[in-house]
C-alpha positions in Angstrom: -24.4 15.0 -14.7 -21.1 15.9 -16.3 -21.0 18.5 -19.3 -19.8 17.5 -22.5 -17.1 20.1 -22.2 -16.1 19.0 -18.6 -12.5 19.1 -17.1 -11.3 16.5 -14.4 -8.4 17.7 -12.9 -6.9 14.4 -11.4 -4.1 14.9 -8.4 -1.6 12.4 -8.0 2.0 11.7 -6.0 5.1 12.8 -8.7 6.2 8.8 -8.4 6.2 6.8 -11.5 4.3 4.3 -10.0 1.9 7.0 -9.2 1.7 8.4 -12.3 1.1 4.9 -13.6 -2.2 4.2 -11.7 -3.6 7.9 -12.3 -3.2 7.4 -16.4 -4.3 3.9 -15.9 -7.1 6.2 -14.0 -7.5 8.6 -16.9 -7.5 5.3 -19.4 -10.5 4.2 -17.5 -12.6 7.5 -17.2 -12.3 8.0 -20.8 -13.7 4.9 -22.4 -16.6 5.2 -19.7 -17.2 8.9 -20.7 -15.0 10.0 -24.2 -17.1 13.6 -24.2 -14.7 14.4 -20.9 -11.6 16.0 -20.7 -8.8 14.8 -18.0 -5.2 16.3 -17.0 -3.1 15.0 -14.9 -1.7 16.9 -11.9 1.2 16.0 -9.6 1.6 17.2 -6.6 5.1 16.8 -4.6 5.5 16.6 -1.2 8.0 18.6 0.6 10.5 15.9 0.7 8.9 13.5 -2.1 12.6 13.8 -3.7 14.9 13.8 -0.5 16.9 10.6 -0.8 17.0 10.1 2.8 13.4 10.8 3.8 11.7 7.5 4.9 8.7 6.7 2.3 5.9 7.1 5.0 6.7 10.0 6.1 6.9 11.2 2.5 3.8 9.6 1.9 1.4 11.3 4.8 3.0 14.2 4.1 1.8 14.5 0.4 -1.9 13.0 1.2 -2.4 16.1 3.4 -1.3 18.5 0.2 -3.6 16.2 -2.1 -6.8 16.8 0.3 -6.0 20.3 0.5 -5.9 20.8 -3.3 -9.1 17.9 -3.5 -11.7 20.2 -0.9 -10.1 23.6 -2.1 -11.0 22.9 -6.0 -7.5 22.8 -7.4 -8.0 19.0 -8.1 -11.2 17.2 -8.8 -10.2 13.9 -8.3 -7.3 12.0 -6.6 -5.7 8.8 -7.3 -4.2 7.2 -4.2 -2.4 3.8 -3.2 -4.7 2.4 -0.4 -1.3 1.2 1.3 -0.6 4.7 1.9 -3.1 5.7 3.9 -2.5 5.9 7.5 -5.4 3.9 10.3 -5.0 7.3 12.9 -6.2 9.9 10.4 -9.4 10.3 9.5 -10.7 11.1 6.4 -11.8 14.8 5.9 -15.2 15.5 6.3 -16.5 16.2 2.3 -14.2 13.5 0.7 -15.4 10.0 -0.2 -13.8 7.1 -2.0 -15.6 6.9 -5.4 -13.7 4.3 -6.9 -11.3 1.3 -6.0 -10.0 -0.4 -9.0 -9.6 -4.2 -9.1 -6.6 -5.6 -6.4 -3.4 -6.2 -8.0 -0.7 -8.7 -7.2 -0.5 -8.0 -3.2 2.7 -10.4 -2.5 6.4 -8.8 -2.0 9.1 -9.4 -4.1 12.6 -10.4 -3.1 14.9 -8.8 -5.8 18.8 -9.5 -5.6 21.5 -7.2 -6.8 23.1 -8.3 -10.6 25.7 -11.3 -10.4 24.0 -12.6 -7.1 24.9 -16.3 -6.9 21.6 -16.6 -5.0 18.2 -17.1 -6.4 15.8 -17.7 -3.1 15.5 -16.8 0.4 16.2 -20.4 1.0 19.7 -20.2 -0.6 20.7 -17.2 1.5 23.2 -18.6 4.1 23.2 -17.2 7.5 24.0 -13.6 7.7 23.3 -12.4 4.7 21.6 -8.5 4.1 18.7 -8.2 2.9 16.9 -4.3 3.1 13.9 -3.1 3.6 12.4 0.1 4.4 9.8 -1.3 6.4 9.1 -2.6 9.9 6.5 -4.9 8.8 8.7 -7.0 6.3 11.6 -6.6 8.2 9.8 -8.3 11.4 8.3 -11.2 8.8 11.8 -11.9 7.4 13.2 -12.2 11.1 10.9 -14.2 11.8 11.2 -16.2 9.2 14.5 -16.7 8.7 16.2 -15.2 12.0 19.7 -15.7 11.2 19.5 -12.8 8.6 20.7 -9.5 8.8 18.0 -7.0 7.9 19.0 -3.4 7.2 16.6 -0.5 6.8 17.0 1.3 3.5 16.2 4.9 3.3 15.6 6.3 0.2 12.6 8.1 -2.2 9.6 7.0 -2.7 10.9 5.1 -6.6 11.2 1.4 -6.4 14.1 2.6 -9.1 16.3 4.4 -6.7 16.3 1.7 -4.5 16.8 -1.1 -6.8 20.2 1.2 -7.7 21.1 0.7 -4.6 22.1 -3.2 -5.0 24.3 -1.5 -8.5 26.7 0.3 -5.3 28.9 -1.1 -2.7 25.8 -1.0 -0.1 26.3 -4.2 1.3 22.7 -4.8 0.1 23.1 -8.8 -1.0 19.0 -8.3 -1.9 15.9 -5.7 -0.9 12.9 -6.5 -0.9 9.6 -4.6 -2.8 6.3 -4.3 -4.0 5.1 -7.2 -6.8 3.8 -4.1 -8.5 7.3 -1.8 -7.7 9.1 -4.2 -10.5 6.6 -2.6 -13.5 8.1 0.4 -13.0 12.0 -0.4 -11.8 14.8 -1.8 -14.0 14.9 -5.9 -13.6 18.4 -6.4 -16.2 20.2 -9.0 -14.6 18.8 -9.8 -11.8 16.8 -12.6 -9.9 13.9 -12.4 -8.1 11.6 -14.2 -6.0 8.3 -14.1 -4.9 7.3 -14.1 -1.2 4.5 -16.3 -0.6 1.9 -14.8 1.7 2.7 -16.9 4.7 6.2 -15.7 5.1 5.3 -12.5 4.0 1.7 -11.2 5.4 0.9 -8.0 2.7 0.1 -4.4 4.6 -3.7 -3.2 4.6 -5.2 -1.9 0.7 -1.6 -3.3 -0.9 -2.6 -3.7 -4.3 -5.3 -1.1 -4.4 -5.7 2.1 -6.2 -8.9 4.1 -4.6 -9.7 6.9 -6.2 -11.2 10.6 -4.0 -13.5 12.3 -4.7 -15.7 15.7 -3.3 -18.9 14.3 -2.0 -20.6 17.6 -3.4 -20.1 16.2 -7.0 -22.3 13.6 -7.7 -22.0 13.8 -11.3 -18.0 12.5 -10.4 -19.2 10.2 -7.9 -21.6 8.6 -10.6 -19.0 8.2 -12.9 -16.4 6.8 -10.8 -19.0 4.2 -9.8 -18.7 2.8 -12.9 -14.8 1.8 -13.0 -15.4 0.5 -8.8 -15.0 -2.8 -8.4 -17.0 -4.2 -5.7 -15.3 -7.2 -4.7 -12.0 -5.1 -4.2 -14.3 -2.4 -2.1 -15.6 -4.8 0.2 -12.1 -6.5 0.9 -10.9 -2.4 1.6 -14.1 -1.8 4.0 -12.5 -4.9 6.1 -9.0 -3.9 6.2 -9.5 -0.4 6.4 -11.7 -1.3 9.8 -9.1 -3.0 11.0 -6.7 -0.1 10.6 -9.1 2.1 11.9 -9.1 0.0 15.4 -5.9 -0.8 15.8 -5.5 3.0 15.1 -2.3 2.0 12.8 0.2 4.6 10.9 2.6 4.2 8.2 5.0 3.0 10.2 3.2 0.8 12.3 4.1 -3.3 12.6 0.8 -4.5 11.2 -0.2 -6.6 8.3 -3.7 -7.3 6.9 -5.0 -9.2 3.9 -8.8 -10.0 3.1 -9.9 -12.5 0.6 -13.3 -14.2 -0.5 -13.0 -18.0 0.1 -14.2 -20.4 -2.7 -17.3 -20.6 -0.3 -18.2 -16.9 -1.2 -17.7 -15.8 3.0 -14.4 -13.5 4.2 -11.3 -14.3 5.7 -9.5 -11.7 7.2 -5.6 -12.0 8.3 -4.4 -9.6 10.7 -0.8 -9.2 12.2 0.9 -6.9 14.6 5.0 -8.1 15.6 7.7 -6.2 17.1 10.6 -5.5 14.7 12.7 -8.1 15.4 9.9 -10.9 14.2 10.2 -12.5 18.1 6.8 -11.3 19.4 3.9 -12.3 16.8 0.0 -11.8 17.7 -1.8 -13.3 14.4 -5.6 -13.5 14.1 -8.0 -15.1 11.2 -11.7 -14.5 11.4 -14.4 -15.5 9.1 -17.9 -14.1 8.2 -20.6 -13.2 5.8 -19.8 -11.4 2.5 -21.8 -8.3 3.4 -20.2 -7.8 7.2 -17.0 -6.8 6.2 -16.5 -3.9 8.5 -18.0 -6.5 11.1 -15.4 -8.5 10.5 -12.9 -6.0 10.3 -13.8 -5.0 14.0 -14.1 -8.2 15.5 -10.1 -8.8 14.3 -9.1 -5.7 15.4 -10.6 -6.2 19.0 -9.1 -9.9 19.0 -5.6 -8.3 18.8 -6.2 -5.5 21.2 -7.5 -8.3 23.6 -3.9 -9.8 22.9 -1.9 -7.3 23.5 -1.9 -5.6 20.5 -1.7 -1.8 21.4 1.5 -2.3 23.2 3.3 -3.7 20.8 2.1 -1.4 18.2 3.0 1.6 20.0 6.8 0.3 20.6 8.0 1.1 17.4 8.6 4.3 16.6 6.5 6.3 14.0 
């Protein structure tokens, strides 16, 4: 049990979107226990504000300073975005997931620069550049629509700094981002387009804030339990086993999405493609509500079996 004069000390990334989802967070803990007390902590990463540093390696980098500060007591809890976190690594020993809030919008956004004559991938005539800084939607556009030019975009870890990128001369005709990216980045003048999932397949736990925990504390644990949303964990359990076999990292070509079908069973989409969207292994797999890491493992194995690891360990991390 917690005291009534208790202090959570709750790590985060420095982000604004990660800031976002550790008040949202704090919200939450508070109406299920007002006697607490919360603060907020950031914690950086050594190149969190580099311009040029490619998101997931900002990304691993600041989850390894967040369990630090999580097993060595600086932090009591940590709020994390389930995309983040890489398939290779394990999780270290003491540390649990005590909470994963409800799944938000999981689909990608195509956002074009101000004054674009264009309002949908459809309109976009042959050539046009489009960034991303990731292989996964780059190798879904491709292959999609292979007569565009997609250019990686390197830049911090704000939607906001690269959404300023379509305000320059980059060349940038349109990037595309996170649904959940445009609550935090400036949308004045611009169009935008949702992707629907079959063009564009989302990447494992988009959508989902999971919150850490020290599995010493069960007075924590027992109050994050009540903020977890169940439905949301067991679609994680089946991703995240996927992950786990395909042994994918945060720059790895793989997509996953897990839903429950109007029948109340799991369906479970995994992807793996080279860069250029030419080479696609896909994979859908059904099974009971409470065998989601069965499921997860039988998808993962049915794109090993077809060929999976070699095309996964192609691209560079």
């Amino acid at each position: 049990m917690l005291t009534h004069d208790a202090l959570l000390r709750i790590g985060t990334r420095t982000t604004p979107m990660a800031l976002a989802r550790a008040r949202h967070v704090q919200d939450l803990l508070l109406k299920a226990a007002p006697e607490i007390t919360t603060e907020i902590v950031g914690i950086p990463a050594p190149d969190e504000h580099r311009s040029r540093a490619p998101a997931a390696r900002g990304a691993r980098a600041v989850l390894g300073e967040i369990d630090r500060r999580l097993l060595g007591g600086q932090v009591d809890l940590a709020v994390l975005n389930m995309a983040d976190i890489p398939g290779d690594v394990p999780l270290p020993a003491g540390v649990t997931f005590g909470a994963y809030l409800p799944r938000e919008d999981v689909r990608d956004v195509l956002v074009f620069r101000s004054g674009s004559p264009l309002r949908t991938l459809a309109d976009a005539p042959p050539g046009t550049v489009i960034g991303t800084s990731s292989v996964r939607r780059t190798a879904q556009l491709l292959r999609h629509r292979p007569d565009l030019r997609v250019r990686r975009v390197r830049g911090g870890p704000d939607p906001a700094d690269r959404l300023s990128l379509l305000d320059e001369d980059s060349g940038y005709e349109a990037l595309v981002l996170p649904r959940t990216a445009l609550e935090h980045g400036s949308m004045a003048g611009r169009r935008a387009e949702l992707l629907v999932l079959d063009v564009m397949c989302p990447p494992v736990g988009a959508g989902v804030t999971g919150v850490q925990c020290r599995v010493r504390d069960t007075g924590i644990a027992d109050l994050l339990y009540g903020i977890d949303d169940s439905t949301t964990r067991t679609h994680i359990a089946a991703e995240r086993t996927l992950l786990h076999g395909l042994r994918g990292h945060g720059g790895s070509p793989i997509a996953g999405h897990c839903r429950t079908l109007p029948d109340g069973r799991l369906s479970l989409r995994g992807m793996v493609f080279t860069r250029d969207g030419r080479h696609v292994i896909e994979v859908c797999e059904r099974d009971d509500p409470d065998r989601p890491t069965r499921l997860g493992t039988r998808v993962s194995a049915a794109l090993l079996r077809r060929g999976a690891r070699a095309v996964i360990d192609g691209v560079p991390r």
